[in-house]
N, C-alpha and C positions, 0 to 999 in steps of 0.2 A: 528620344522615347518620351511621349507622352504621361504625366502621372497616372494615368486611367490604364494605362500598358502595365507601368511599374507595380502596378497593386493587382493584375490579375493575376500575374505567376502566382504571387504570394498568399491569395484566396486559391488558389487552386491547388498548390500546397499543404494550407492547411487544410483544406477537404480532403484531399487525399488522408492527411494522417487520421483526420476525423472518422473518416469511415475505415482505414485498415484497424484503429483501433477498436471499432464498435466490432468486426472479423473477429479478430484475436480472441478477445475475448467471449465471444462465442462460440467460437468453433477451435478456440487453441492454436496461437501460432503455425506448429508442425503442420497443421490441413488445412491451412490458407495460402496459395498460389499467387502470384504475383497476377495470373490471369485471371484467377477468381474477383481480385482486389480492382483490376481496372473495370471487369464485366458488372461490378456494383457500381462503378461511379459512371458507367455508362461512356467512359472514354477509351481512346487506343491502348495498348500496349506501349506504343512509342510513346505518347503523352506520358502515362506514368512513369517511363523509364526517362524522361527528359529532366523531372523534377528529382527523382529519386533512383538509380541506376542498378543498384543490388536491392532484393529485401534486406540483408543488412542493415540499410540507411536508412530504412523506414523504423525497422525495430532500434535501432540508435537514437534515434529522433524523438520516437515515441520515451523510450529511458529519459534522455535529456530533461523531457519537461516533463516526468515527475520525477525525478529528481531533486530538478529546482525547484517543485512544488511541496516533494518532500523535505528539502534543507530550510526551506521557508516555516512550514509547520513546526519542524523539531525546535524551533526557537523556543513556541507556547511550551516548551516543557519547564521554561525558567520562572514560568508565572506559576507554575502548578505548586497549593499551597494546602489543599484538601481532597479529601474523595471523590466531592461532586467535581473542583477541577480535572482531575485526572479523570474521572468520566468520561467529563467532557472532551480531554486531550486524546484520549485513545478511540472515541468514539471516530472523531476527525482523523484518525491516524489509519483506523481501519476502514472508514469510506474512500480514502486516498489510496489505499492498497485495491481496494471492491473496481476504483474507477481501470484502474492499472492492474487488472487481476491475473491476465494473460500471462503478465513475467512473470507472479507467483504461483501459478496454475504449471505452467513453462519452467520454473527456474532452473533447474539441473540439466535439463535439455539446451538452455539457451546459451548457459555458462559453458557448457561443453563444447558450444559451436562458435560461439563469438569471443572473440579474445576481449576485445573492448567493456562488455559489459561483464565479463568475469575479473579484471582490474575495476573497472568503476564498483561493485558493490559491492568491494571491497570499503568505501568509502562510505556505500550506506552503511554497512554493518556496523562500523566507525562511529561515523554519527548518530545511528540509532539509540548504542552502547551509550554514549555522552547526554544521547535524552534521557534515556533511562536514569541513570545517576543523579540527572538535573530534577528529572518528579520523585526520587527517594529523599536525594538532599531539598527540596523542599516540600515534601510531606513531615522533614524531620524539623524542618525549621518553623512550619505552622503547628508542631507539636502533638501532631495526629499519628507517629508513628514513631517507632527507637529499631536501629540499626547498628550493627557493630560494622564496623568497616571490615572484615569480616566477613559479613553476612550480605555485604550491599554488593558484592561483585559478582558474585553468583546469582543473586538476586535478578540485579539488573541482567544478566546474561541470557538466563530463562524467561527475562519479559523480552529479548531480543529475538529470541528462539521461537519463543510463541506468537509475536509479533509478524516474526518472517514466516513461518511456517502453517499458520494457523487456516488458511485457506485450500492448502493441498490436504490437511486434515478433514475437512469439510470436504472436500471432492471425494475421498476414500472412503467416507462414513454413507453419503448417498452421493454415488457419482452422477445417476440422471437427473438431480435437482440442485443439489449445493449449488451451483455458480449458475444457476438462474436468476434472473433480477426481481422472480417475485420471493426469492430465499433471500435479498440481500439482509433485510432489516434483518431478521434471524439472526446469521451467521457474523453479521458486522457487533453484532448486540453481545453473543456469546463470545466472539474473540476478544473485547472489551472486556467484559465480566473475568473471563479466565486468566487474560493476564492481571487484570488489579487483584485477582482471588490469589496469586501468587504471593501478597502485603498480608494476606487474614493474619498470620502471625506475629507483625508485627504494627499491628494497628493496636491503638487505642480501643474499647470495645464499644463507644459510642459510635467510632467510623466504622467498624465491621458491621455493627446494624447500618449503620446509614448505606453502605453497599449492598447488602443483602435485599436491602428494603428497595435500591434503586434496581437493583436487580428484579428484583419480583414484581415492580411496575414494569420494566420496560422489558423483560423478557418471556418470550412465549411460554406457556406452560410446558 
């Protein structure tokens, strides 16, 4: 087999996943058909099912690499040392959930149906929890916040809660808009905002204005 062979599977592949995930996320997993999904890419049935044999394997696929996109990110939470940090870390945290919105739009429905991705986010939750700890423990270490230990495990759990939850929020508050892409800034902006607003109490009061203040620049009235 020719290299020019070997790398078309693999481009056609990821197009496939390319475009079932642009689907999902528009139309929600549950009303997108495996027929729907080839009639976009313009190819067979059998073509799609050669690369990928159940939806299953598409939706696993899709998990997989944000996943690894998300274990990658949760690292920056060990740099986070002030507010405009964690800004910035949640900011990235909730555009990685906006790209991947389908499994949080989906979740309770997906977990119920797929064994596989109800054990793996088990893992995210895991590590989320771990990032979380890692911007309280150093928000406490840049001396912009005081925590009792205590206080930081609940803390962090609520920013997990909100973190995971925050977009099936927004689809309930306006279902015909929230997860449209001209809502993203909005909703990626406010979920940011609401989990660091979880810290007001135990900020210093220069970082509670400085949140406040990034808040009221970058979010909509």
């Amino acid at each position: 087999m020719s290299e020019r062979e070997k790398k078309r599977p693999r481009r056609t592949a990821e197009r496939i996943l390319e475009v079932t995930l642009g689907l999902f996320n528009r139309f929600g997993e549950p009303n997108v058909s495996t027929t729907l999904i080839s009639a976009e890419l313009k190819i067979s049935p059998g073509n799609l099912y050669y690369h990928y044999p159940a939806k299953d394997e598409l939706i696993n696929a899709l998990f997989d690499r944000y996943e690894r996109a998300l274990n990658d990110l949760l690292l920056a939470a060990d740099d986070v040392s002030n507010v405009e940090d964690a800004w910035l870390f949640f900011h990235m945290l909730f555009e990685l959930v906006w790209q991947h919105r389908f499994l949080y739009r989906d979740l309770n429905d997906l977990l119920s149906k797929n064994r596989r991705l109800e054990t793996h986010f088990q893992f995210v939750l895991k590590n989320k929890l771990r990032a979380m700890h890692a911007v309280l423990h150093g928000l406490e270490r840049g001396g912009v916040a005081t925590l009792t230990s205590a206080e930081a495990d609940p803390v962090a759990t609520a920013m997990v809660v909100v973190t995971t939850y925050w977009l099936s929020y927004e689809y309930v508050r306006d279902p015909r808009h929230a997860l449209e892409p001209e809502s993203a800034a909005a909703a990626l902006g406010r979920g940011a905002y609401h989990t660091l607003a979880l810290l007001m109490p135990h900020l210093d009061s220069a970082s509670r204005a400085h949140l406040q203040a990034l808040a009221a620049a970058y979010l909509p009235d």
